[in-house]
Every structure is written in C-alpha cells, then in structure tokens.
Steps between C-alpha positions, in 0.01 A plus 500: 500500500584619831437147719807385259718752599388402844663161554795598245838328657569530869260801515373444873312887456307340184371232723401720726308752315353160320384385846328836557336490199381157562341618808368789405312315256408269800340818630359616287283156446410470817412859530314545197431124387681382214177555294502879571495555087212244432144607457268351744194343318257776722484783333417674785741646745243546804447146467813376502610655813155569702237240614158544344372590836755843501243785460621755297428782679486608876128580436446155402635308786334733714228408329603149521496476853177684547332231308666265679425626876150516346464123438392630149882408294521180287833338510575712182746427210728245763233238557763300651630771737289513835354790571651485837855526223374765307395723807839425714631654095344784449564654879851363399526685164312825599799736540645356211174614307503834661849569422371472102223767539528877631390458828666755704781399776219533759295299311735235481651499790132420562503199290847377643414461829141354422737196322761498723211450777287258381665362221787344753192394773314338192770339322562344898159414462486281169776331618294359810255388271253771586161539312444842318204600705760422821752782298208725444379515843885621611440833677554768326492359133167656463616848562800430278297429190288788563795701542646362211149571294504862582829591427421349138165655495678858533796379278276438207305827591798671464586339199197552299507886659877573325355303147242838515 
C-alpha cells in the first residue's frame, strides 16, 4: 500500500506526500461532504436542492407574481414561507429561470435587470419588515410584471408556433 511506503524510515518526502493526501481528503469533505456517495432518502433531486416555492419555469413565476400583485395567490406549497419571502424569491430567482429557457439575449437581458431592480429594493424591503402590499405598491413593480407577462406571452407563442 502506498501510505506504507510513505512513512518508510527517515523518508521526510513520504510524510509529505502523506500530509497532502490527508488534506486533500480534508477537501474534499468539506467540499463535497463526506457523504457525497450516500443516497439521500428524497428521491427527488429538485427537492433536495430547491425550496418547494422554486417555480419551475420562468412562465410560472411570472405567473407567480401576477397572482400575487393580484391579491388572488395562496401562500402555495411553503405555507410557512411569507408571501412577502416568496415574492422577494422569485424577483430574486428570475434570471436564473430565464437563463433555463430560450429566451433570447434581449429577452433576458430584460429579465436581468427587472431582478437586479427590484429584487435588490425588495429584498431591502423584507428586511424592514415591510408588508407585501407595501412591496407591491413600489413604483414601477407593476410595469415590471406586465413586462415580464408579455415577454412570456410571446415566448410561449413562439414556442407553440416552431412545435407547427
């Protein structure tokens, strides 16, 4: 075995290279966790890395939000996330979203600066404690989600135009 070669008599390089293995291995836990190889007990992946609250689409947290603005949204599959939480999220996760479908670069450039906008000015917001009708009265949120509604609207037209 090689870590027995290692610390053979007055071999100062074996101890060396043992060390480095040692903390690669070190590494490598803390990168990875030392249960990298175990199976979690869910078997499914989108749980175990996204909150029940991530939409899984850009068409349904735009969606999301709409309902939300509206005063028509339940609190959804997070009961115990606010929905002052999950509305600060999606704005927060929207260019990640984007970035999954085949919006254009205009498009999400679009979607970027919506986030970076009013997902940093919300996010301000829950942390003062604000109310979710204070965050939906924030000018120009209005005009983001409509924004944000068409540019899905002609996504999904285009979509269902190149399925023909």
């Amino acid at each position: 075995m090689q870590l027995t070669k290692c610390f053979g008599k007055g071999s100062s390089a074996g101890i060396f290279q043992a060390l480095r293995l040692g903390i690669f291995m070190l590494v490598f836990c803390l990168g990875y966790g030392c249960n990298a190889g175990k199976k979690s007990e869910s078997t499914d992946a989108h749980e175990e890395h996204f909150p029940p609250h991530w939409p899984e689409t850009i068409f349904v947290a735009t969606d999301r939000l709409a309902a939300l603005e509206s005063g028509s949204a339940e609190k959804g599959p997070d009961s115990w996330v606010s929905l002052e939480q999950q509305w600060v999220d999606l704005f927060r996760w929207l260019p990640e979203l984007a970035a999954d479908s085949e919006l254009s670069k205009i498009d999400f450039d679009q979607i970027d600066a919506i986030s970076l906008k009013h997902g940093i000015s919300m996010e301000k917001m829950l942390e003062q404690g604000k109310k979710l009708e204070q965050m939906k009265a924030e000018p120009g949120v209005s005009e983001a989600i409509a924004t944000l509604q068409q540019i899905c609207r002609q996504e999904l037209q285009r979509l269902q135009t190149s399925e023909q």
